[in-house]
N, C-alpha and C positions, 0 to 999 in steps of 0.2 A: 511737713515736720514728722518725722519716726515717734512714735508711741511713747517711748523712752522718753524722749523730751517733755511731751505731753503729761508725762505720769510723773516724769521730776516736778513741774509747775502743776502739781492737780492741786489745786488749794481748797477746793473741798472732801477731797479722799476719796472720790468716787472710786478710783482706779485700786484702793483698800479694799474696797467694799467688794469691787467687783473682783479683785485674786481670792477673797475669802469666802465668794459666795454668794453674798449679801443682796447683791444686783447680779440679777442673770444677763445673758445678752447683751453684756457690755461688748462693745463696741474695740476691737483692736486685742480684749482680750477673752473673752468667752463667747463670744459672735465675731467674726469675719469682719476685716477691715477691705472694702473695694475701693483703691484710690482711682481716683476719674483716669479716663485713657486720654484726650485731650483736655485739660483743662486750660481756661481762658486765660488766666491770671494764677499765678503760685508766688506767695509769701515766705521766704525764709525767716521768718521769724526769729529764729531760733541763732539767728546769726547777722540781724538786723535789728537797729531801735525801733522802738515805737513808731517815733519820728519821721523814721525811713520808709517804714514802712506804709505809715497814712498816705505819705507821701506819693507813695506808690498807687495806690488806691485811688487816690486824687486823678494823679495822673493818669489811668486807664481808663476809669469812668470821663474823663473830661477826651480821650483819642476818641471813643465810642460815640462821644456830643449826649451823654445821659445827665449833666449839668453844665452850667453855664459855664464859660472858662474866668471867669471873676464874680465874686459874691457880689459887687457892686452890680450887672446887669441884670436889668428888670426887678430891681426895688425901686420903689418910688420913695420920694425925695420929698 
């Protein structure tokens, strides 16, 4: 997601704080922003529901096998 996006949705105004000063080494704007050169999994967020996007999440960690592919396995009963 671009900064822009980011700083429309800041709902604590860090992104305020940090164009005025207030927070140094903010992140994207007074410190350097490095997006990953491979990364595993990317979210559009900004162009996806919530929904979709858990969804998404769900789905990658269950290709990987890092949980169960149903919440019913391995609860006992």
């Amino acid at each position: 997601m671009h900064h822009g996006e980011c700083e429309r949705r800041d709902p604590k105004g860090l992104y305020k704080k940090a164009r005025t000063g207030e927070i140094k080494y903010f992140t994207g704007i007074s410190a350097p922003y490095e997006p990953p050169l491979q990364a595993e999994l990317v979210l559009k967020t900004d162009e996806r529901t919530v929904a979709d996007s858990v969804s998404e999440v769900i789905a990658f960690i269950q290709r990987r096998q890092l949980i169960n592919s149903s919440p019913e396995e391995g609860m006992d009963t």
